[in-house]
C-alpha positions as a printed Julia matrix, in Angstrom:
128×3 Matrix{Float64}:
 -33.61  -56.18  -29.17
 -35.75  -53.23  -27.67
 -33.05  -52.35  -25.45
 -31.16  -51.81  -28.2
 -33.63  -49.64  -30.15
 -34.22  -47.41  -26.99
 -30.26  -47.03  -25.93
 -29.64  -46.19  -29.51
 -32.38  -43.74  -29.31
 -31.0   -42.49  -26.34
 -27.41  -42.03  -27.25
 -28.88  -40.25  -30.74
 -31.44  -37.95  -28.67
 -28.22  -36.98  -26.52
 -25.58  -36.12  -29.76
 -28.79  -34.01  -31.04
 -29.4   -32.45  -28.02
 -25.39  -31.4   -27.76
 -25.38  -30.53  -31.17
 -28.31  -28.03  -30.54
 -26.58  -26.79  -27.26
 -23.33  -26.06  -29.6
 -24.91  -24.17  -32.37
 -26.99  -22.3   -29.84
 -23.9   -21.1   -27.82
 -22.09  -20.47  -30.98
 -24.58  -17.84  -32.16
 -25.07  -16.3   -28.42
 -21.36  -16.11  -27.98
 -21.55  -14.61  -31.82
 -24.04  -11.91  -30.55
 -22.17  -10.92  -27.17
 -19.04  -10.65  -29.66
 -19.93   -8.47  -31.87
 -21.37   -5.65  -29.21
 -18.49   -5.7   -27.44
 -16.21   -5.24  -30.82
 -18.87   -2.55  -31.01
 -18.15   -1.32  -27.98
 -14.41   -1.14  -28.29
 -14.92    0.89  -31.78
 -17.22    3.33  -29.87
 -13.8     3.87  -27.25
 -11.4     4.03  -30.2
 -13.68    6.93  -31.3
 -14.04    8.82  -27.3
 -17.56    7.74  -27.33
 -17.74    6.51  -24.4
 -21.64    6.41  -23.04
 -22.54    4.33  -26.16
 -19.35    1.96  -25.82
 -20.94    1.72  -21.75
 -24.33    1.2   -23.42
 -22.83   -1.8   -25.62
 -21.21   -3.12  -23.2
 -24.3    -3.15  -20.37
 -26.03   -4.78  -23.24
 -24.08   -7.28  -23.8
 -24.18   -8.24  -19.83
 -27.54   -7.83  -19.99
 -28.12  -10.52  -22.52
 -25.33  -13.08  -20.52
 -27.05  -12.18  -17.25
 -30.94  -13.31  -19.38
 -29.22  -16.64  -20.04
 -26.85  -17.12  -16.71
 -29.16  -20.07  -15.59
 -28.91  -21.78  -18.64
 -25.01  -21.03  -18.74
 -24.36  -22.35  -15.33
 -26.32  -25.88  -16.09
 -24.37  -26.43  -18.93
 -20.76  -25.37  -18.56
 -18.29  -24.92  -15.97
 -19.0   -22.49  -13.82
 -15.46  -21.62  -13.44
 -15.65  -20.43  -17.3
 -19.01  -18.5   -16.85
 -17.97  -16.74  -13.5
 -14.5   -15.5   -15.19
 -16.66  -14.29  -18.19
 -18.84  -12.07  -15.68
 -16.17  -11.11  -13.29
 -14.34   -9.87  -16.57
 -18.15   -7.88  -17.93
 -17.84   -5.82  -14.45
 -14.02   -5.35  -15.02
 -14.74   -3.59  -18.37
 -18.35   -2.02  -17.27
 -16.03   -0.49  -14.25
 -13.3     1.17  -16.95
 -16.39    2.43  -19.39
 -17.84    4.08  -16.17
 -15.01    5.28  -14.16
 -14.05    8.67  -14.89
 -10.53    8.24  -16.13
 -11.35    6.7   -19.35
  -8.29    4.69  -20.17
  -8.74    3.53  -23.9
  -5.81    0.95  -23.62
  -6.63   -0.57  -20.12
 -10.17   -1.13  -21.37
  -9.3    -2.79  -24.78
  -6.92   -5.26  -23.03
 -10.21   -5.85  -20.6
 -12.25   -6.4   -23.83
  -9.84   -8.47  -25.98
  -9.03  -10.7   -22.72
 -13.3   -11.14  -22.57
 -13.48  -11.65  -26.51
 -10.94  -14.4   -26.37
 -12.63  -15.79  -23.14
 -16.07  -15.99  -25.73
 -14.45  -17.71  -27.66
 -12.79  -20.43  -25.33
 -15.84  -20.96  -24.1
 -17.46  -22.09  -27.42
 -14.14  -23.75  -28.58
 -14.47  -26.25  -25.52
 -17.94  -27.66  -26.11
 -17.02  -29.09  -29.58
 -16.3   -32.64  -29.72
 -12.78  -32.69  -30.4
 -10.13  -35.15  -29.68
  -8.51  -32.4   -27.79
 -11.93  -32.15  -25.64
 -12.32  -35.47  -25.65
  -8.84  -36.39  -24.17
């Protein structure tokens, strides 16, 4: 019977700890989304150092929490999110400041922040 206490322990230690790990990428993913919707306001309006200064931000804050990113998702998801940070960094800081090319770079990384959060919950879609 104590084998049964502890694996039930266990398996309830283990949904807590993946519920924390969802709520806690929910609300980082919730923070990197709304600088970068910052950032792409700051374009729509020419301002383009502060939109840069957003966006650095932003990669800033994913690069703080890259170890703990790469331990707990696929790194295939976390490599395309920072490979797609540079692509927009490099529009904000090239010269030719090309407000559509960047937004499609910043929607394309808004909907990969999403994804990303989307495919830790425990659907049947996940699941499956």
């Amino acid at each position: 019977m104590k084998r049964l206490y502890v694996s039930a322990a266990l398996i309830a230690l283990l949904a807590a700890l993946s519920g924390l790990h969802i709520w806690h990428l929910n609300d980082f993913a919730g923070q990197l989304t709304a600088l970068l919707t910052k950032a792409q306001e700051q374009v729509e309006q020419e301002n383009w150092e502060e939109a840069a200064r957003l966006t650095h931000e932003a990669r800033s804050r994913w690069m703080d929490h890259e170890s703990y990113l790469h331990i707990t998702l696929r790194h295939a998801d976390t490599d395309a999110i920072q490979i797609s940070m540079d692509e927009a960094l490099a529009f904000l800081e090239g010269g030719e400041q090309q407000p559509a090319e960047y937004a499609a770079v910043n929607a394309r990384l808004l909907t990969q922040l999403g994804l990303l959060v989307e495919a830790e919950f425990p659907t049947l879609t996940n699941i499956l």
